[in-house]
NUKE-59768 format. One record per residue (C-alpha): residue number from 0; x negated, y, z negated; residue in one letter. Coordinates in pm, whole numbers, always signed. Example, Ala and Ser with C-alpha at 12.3 -4.5 7.8 and 13.67 -1.06 7.14 Angstrom:
residues 2
<seq 0; px -1230; py -450; pz -780; type A> $
<seq 1; px -1367; py -106; pz -714; type S> $
//
This chain:
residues 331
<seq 0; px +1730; py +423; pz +1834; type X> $
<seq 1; px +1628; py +244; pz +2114; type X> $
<seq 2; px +1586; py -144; pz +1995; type X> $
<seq 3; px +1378; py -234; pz +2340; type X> $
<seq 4; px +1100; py -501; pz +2208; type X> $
<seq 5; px +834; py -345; pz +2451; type X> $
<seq 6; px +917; py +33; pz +2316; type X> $
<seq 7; px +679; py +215; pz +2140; type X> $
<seq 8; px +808; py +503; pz +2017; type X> $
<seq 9; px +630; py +876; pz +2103; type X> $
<seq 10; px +610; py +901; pz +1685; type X> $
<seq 11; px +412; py +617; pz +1630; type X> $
<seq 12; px +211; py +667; pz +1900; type X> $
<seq 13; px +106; py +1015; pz +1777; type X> $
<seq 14; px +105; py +948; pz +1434; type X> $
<seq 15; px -217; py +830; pz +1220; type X> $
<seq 16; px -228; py +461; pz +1107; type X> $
<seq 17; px -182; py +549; pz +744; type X> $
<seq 18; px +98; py +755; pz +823; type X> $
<seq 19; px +280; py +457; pz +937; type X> $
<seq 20; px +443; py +320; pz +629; type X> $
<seq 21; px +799; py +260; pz +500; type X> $
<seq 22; px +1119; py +342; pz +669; type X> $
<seq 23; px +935; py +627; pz +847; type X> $
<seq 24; px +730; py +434; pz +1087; type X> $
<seq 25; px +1102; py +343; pz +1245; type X> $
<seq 26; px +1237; py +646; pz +1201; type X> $
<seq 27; px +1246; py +875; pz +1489; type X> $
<seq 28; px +1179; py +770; pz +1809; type X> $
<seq 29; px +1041; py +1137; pz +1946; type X> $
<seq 30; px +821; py +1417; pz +1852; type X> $
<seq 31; px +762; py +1765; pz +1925; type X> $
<seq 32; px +533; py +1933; pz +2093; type X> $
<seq 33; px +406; py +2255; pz +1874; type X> $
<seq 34; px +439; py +2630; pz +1935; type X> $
<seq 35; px +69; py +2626; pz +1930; type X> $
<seq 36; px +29; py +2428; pz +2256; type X> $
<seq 37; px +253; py +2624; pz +2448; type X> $
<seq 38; px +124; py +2766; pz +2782; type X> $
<seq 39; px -76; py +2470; pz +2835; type X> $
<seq 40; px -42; py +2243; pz +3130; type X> $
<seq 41; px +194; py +1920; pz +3051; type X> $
<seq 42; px -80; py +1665; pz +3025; type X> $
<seq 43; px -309; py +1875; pz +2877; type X> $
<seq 44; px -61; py +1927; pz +2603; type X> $
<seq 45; px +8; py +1568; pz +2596; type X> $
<seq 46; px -362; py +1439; pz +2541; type X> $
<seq 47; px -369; py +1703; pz +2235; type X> $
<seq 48; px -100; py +1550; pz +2092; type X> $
<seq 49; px -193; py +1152; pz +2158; type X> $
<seq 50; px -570; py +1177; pz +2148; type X> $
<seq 51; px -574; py +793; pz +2122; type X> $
<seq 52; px -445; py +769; pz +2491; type X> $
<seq 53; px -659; py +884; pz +2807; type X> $
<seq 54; px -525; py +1170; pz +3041; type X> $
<seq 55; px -552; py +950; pz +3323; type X> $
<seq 56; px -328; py +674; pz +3124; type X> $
<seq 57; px -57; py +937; pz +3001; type X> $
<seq 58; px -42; py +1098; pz +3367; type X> $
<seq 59; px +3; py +772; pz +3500; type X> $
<seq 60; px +294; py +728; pz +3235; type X> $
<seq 61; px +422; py +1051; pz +3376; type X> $
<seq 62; px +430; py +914; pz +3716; type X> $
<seq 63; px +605; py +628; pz +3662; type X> $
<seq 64; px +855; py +796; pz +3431; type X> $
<seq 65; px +782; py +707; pz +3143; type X> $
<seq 66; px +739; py +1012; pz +2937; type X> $
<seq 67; px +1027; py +1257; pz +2891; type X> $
<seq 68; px +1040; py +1546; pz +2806; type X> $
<seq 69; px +1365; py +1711; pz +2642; type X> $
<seq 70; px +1557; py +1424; pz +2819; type X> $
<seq 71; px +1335; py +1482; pz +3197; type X> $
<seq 72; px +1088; py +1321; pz +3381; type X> $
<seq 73; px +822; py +1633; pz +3459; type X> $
<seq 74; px +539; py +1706; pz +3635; type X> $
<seq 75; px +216; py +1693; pz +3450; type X> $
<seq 76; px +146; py +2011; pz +3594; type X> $
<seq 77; px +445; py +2194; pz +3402; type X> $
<seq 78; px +344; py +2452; pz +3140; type X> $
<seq 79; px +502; py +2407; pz +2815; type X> $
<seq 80; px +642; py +2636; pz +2611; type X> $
<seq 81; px +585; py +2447; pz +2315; type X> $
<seq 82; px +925; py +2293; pz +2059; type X> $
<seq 83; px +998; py +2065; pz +2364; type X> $
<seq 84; px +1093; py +1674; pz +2252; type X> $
<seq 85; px +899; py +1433; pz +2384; type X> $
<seq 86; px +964; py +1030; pz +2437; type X> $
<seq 87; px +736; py +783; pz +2520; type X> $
<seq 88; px +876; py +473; pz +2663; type X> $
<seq 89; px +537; py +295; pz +2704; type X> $
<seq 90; px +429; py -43; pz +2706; type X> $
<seq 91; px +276; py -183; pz +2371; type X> $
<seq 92; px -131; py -207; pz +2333; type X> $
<seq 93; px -260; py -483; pz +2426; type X> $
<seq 94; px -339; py -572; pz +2085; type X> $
<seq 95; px -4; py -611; pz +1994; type X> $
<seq 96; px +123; py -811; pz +2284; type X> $
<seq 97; px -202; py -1040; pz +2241; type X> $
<seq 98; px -47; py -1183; pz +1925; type X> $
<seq 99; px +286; py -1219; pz +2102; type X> $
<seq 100; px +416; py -1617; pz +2150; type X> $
<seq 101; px +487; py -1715; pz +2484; type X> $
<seq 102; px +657; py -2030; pz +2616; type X> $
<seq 103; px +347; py -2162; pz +2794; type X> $
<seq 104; px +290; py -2581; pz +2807; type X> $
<seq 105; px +89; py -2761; pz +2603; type X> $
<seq 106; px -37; py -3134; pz +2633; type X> $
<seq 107; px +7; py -3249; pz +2234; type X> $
<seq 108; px -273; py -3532; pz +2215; type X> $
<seq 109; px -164; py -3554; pz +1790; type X> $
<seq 110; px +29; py -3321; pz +1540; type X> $
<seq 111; px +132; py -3316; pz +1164; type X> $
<seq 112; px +180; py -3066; pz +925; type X> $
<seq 113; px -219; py -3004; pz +884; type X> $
<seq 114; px -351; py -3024; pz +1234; type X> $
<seq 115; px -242; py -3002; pz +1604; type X> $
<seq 116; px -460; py -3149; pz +1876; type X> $
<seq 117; px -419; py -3039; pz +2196; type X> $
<seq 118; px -583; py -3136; pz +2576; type X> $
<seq 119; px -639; py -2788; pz +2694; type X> $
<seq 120; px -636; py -2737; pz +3084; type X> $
<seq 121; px -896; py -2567; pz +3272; type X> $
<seq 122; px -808; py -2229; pz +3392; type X> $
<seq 123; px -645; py -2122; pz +3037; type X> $
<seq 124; px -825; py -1900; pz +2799; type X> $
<seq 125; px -802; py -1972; pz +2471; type X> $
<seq 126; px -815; py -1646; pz +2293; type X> $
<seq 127; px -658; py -1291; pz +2405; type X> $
<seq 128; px -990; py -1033; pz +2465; type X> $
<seq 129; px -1047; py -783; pz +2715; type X> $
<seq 130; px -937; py -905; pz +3060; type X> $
<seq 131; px -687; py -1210; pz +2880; type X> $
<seq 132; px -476; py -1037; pz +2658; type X> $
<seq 133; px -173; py -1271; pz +2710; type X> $
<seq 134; px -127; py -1611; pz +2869; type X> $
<seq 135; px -373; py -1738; pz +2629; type X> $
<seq 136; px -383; py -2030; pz +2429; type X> $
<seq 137; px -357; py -1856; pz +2093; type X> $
<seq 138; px +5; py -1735; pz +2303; type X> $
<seq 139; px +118; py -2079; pz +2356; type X> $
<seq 140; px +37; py -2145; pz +1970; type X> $
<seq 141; px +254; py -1898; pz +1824; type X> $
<seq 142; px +565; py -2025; pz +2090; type X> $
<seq 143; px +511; py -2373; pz +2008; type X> $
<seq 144; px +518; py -2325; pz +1619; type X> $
<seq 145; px +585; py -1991; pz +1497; type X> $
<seq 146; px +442; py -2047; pz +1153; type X> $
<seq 147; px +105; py -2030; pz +1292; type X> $
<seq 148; px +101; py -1628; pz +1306; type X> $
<seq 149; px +42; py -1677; pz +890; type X> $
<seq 150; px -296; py -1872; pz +964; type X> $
<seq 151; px -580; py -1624; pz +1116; type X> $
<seq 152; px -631; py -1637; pz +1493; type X> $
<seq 153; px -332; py -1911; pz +1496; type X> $
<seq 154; px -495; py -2190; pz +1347; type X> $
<seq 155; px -814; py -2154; pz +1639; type X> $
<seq 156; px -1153; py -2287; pz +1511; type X> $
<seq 157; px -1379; py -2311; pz +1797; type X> $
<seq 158; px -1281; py -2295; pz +2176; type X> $
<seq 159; px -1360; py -2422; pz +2505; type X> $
<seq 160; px -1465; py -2210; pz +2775; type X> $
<seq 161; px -1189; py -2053; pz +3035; type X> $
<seq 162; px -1237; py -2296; pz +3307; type X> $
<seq 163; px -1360; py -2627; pz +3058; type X> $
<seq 164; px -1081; py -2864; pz +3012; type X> $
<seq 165; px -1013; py -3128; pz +2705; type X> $
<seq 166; px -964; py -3196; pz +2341; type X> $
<seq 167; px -933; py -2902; pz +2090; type X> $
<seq 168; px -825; py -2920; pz +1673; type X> $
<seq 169; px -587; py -2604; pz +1578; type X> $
<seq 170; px -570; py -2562; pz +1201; type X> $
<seq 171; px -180; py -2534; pz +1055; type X> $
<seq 172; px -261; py -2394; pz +709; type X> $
<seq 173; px -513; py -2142; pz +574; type X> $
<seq 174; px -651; py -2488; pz +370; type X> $
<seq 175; px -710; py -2690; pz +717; type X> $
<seq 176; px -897; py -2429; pz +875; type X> $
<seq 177; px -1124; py -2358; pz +587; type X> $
<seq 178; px -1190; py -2724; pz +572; type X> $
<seq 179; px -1232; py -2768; pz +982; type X> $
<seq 180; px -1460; py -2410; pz +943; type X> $
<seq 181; px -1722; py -2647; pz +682; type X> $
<seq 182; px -1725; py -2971; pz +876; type X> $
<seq 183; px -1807; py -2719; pz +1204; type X> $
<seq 184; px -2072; py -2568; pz +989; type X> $
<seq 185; px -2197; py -2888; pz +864; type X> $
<seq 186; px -2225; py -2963; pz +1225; type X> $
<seq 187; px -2007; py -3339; pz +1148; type X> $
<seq 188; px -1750; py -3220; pz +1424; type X> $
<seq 189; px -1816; py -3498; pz +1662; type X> $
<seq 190; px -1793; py -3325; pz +2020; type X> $
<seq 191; px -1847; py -3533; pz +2308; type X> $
<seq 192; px -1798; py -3399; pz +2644; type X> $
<seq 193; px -1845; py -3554; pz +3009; type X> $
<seq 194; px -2034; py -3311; pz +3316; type X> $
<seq 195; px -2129; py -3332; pz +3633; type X> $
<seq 196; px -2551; py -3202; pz +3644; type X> $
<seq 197; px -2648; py -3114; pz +4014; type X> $
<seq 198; px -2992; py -3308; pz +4114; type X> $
<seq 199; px -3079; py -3628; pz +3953; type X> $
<seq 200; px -3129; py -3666; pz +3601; type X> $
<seq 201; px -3405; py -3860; pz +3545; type X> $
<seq 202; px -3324; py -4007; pz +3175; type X> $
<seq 203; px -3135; py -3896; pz +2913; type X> $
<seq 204; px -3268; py -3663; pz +2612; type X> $
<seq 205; px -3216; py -3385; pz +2388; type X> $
<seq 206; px -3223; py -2971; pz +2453; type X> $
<seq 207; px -3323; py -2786; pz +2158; type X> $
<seq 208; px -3375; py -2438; pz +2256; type X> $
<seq 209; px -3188; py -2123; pz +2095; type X> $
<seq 210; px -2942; py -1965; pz +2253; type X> $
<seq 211; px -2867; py -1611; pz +2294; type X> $
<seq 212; px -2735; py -1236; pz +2523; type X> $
<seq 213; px -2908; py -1288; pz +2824; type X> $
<seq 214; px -3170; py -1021; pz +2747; type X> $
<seq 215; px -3034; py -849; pz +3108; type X> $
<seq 216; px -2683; py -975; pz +3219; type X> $
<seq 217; px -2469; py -876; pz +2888; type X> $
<seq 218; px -2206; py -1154; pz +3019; type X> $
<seq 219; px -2432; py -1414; pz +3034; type X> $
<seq 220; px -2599; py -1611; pz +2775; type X> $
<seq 221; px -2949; py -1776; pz +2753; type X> $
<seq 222; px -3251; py -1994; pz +2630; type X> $
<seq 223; px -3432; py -1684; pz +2390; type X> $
<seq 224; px -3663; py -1705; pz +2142; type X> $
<seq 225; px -3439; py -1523; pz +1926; type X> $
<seq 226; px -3132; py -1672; pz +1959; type X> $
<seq 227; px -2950; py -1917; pz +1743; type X> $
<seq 228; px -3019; py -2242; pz +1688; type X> $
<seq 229; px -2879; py -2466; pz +1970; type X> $
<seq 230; px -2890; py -2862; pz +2027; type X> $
<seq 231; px -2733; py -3088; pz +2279; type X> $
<seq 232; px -2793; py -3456; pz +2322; type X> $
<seq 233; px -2699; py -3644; pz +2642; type X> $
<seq 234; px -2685; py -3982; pz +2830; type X> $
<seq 235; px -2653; py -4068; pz +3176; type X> $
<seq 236; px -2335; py -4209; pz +3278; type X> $
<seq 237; px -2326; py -4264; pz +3647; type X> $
<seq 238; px -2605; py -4161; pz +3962; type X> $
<seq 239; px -2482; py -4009; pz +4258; type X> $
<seq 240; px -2654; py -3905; pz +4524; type X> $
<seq 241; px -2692; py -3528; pz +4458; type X> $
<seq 242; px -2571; py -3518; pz +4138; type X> $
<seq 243; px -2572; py -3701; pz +3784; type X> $
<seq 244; px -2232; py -3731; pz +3555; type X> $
<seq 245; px -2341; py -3698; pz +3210; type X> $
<seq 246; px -2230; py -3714; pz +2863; type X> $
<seq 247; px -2323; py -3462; pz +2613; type X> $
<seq 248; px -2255; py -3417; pz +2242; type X> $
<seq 249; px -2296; py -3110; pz +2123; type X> $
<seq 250; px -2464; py -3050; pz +1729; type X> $
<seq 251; px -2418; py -2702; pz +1774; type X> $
<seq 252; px -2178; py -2496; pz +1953; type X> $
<seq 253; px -2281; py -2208; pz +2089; type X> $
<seq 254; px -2110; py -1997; pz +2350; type X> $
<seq 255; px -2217; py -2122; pz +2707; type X> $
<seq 256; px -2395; py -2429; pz +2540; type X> $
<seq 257; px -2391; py -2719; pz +2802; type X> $
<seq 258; px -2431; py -2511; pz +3120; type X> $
<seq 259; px -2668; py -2325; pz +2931; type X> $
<seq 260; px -2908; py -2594; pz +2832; type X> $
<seq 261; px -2820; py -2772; pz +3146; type X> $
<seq 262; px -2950; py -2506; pz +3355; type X> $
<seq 263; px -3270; py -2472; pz +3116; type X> $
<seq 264; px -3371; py -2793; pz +3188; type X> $
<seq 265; px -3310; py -2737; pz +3590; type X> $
<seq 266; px -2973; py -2933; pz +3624; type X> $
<seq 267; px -2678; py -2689; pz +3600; type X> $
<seq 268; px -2336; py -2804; pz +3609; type X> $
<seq 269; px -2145; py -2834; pz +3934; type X> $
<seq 270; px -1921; py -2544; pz +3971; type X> $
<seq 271; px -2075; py -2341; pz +3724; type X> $
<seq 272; px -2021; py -1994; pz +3902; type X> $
<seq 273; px -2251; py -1804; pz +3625; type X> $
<seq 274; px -2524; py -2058; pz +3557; type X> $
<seq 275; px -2497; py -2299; pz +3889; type X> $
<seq 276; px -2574; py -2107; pz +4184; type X> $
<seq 277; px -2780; py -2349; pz +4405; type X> $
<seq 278; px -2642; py -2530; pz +4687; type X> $
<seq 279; px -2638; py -2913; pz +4680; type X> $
<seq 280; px -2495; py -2925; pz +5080; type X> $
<seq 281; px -2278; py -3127; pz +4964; type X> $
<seq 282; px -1931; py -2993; pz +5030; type X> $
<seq 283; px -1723; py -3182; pz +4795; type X> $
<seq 284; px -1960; py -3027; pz +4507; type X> $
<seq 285; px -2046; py -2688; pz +4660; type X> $
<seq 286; px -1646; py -2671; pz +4677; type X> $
<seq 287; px -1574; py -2780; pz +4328; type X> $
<seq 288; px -1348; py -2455; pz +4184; type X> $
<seq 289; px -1505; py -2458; pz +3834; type X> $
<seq 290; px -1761; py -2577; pz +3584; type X> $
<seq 291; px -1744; py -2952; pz +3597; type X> $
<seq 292; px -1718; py -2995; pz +3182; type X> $
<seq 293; px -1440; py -3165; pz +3002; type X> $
<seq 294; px -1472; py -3264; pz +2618; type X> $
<seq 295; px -1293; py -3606; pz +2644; type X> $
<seq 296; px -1377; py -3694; pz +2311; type X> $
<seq 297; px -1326; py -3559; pz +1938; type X> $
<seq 298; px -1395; py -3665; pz +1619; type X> $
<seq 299; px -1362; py -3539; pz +1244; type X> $
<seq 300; px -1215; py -3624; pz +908; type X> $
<seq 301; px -891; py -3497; pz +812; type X> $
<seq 302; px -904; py -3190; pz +594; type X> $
<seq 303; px -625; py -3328; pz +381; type X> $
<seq 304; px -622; py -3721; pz +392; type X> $
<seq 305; px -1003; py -3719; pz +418; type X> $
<seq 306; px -921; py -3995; pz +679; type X> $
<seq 307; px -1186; py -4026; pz +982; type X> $
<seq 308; px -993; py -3962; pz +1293; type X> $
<seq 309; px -1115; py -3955; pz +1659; type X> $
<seq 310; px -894; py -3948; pz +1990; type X> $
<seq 311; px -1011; py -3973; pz +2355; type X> $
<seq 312; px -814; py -3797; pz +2640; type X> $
<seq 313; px -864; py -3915; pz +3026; type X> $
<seq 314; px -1043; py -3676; pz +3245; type X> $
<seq 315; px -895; py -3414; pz +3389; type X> $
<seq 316; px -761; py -3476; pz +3739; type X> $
<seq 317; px -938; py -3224; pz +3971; type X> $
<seq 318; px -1274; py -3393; pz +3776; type X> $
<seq 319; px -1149; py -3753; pz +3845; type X> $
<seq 320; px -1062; py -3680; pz +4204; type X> $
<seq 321; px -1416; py -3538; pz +4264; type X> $
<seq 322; px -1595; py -3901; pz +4116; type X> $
<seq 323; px -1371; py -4052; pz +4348; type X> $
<seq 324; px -1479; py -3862; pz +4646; type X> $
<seq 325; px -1834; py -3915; pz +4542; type X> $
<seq 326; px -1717; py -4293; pz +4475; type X> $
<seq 327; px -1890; py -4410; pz +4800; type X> $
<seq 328; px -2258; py -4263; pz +4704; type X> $
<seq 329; px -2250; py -4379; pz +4347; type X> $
<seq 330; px -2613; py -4583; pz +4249; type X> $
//
C-alpha cells in the first residue's frame, strides 16, 4: 500500500462516491481494466474507466508517468487487451488539498478560545476557489490551530478582498460563528476601513445603491437595480492633490463594496485594477500595485462574554509609504 499523502489511488479515483465507504475505500490501490475495453486505444480506455477525469488530463498523467499500467509507463496510443492493472499515482483534487493546513504566517492582533483576530496582508486570499486553491488564508487557519477543520470554512465569516489588507474575526467554535453570522446580519459588525479615492472628494456622505454581477463582465460587480442592498458611509481624512484618503464604514458588505460605490460616485480607489482605470499622472499613484483599502478598524461584541470589543491595527506599510510620498502635496 503505498502510504504517500499526495496518492490517490486508481480505485478511488474510478470508483463512485457512495462506493467509498469502510475499509474498502483503502483497500486496493489498483484496478482493472475490463475484457470489454480491450482493443481500444490506452487513453481511450482510460477515460471509460475514470469519466470524472478529462482525456487531455489523464494523457498528460501518462506523459509524466504517472499512470501504470501492469507495473509500465505506456504510450497512450497502446491498444489494450483488456485484464491489465492499472495505478494512478496522481495528485489529489484540488478540493482536497484546499482544506489542507499549511505553515503560512499570520499577524495575531487577539486570540482566545472563542475568537482569533488576525491583520491579514494584501496579496493573500482568504478562501481556496478556482485559481487559489492553496496558500489561502483558510490554509494558514487549519496550520495555526488544527481544531478549526471541525468549524465550517475554518472559523471564516466574511473576508477581505485578495489584495485589501487589515483586521478580520475567525470564529473557533460552531457557537462563535453562529453568533458573529447574526451580529453580521444585524449589520452591528462595526467595519471601518481607510482608502485612497482618486480626484478630490468634495465632502463626505453616504452611497446607497445595490450591488450586483456586472450585467456584462461576470467577474466584476456593480451599482444594479436589482442587486442587494448596499450602504457605505465615509469621511474625509486628508486632501491631496490628486487624490482624497478616506474613511469608510461599511453597513453592508457586499463583494467589491468600497471600490464599487467608490467608482459609482466617480472616485475609484487608487490601484483598483478592475474598477480604477483612469490615470491621475501622478506616478506614485498610477504605480500603486493594488487597491489602496485597508480595514484598520473592527468592532463587535463577544459572542460568549457579550463584552464590546474593538481593536485598531496601523496601516499597512506599502499604504503608509505612499501618504508619505504624497506627504509634500497634502492640503
Amino acid at each position: 500500500m503505498n502510504e504517500r499523502a499526495d496518492y490517490i489511488p486508481a480505485a478511488i479515483l474510478a470508483a463512485p462516491p457512495d462506493e467509498l465507504t469502510g475499509e474498502d475505500a483503502d483497500a486496493c490501490d489498483a484496478v482493472t481494466i475490463p475484457i470489454e475495453l480491450g482493443g481500444l486505444r490506452l487513453d481511450q480506455a482510460l477515460a471509460k474507466l475514470f469519466p470524472q477525469h478529462s482525456r487531455s488530463r489523464l494523457q498528460g498523467w501518462l506523459r509524466d508517468g504517472l499512470i501504470r499500467v501492469d507495473g509500465a509507463s505506456p504510450d497512450a496510443r497502446r491498444k489494450v487487451c483488456g485484464g491489465e492493472s492499472v495505478e494512478i499515482d496522481a495528485p489529489p483534487p484540488p478540493e482536497i488539498t484546499a482544506q489542507l493546513p499549511e505553515d503560512i504566517p499570520l499577524d495575531v492582533v487577539f486570540e482566545d478560545e472563542h475568537l482569533l483576530v488576525i491583520d491579514k496582508p494584501a496579496g493573500l486570499v482568504v478562501h481556496p476557489g478556482s485559481g487559489n486553491w492553496s496558500g489561502t488564508l483558510l490554509n494558514a487557519l487549519l496550520h495555526h490551530d488544527p481544531a478549526l477543520a471541525g468549524v465550517p470554512r475554518a472559523g471564516i465569516v466574511h473576508r477581505l478582498d485578495k489584495e485589501t489588507s487589515g483586521l478580520m474575526v475567525v470564529a473557533k467554535t460552531l457557537v462563535a460563528q453562529t453568533e458573529l453570522v447574526r451580529q453580521l446580519q444585524a449589520r452591528t459588525v462595526k467595519r471601518h476601513y481607510l482608502a485612497l479615492a482618486q480626484g478630490e472628494v468634495r465632502a463626505g456622505g453616504t452611497v446607497d445603491a445595490p450591488i450586483g454581477r456586472h450585467p456584462t463582465q461576470r467577474t466584476r460587480m456593480a451599482v444594479v437595480g436589482n442587486g442587494r442592498p448596499a450602504v457605505t458611509h465615509y469621511l474625509i481624512t486628508a486632501r491631496y492633490r490628486r487624490a482624497t484618503l478616506l474613511e469608510c464604514r461599511l453597513e453592508t458588505g457586499r463583494t467589491h463594496q468600497i471600490r464599487v460605490h467608490m467608482a459609482h460616485i466617480g472616485h475609484p480607489l487608487v490601484g483598483d485594477p478592475v474598477y480604477g482605470l483612469r490615470r491621475s499622472g501622478d506616478a506614485r499613484l498610477d504605480g500603486f500595485a493594488r487597491q489602496a483599502l485597508h480595514a484598520f478598524r473592527l468592532g463587535l461584541v463577544h459572542p460568549h462574554s457579550g463584552e464590546a470589543m474593538q481593536w485598531e491595527v496601523p496601516m499597512a506599510d506599502d499604504f503608509a509609504a505612499l501618504l508619505e510620498a504624497l506627504e509634500d502635496e497634502k492640503q
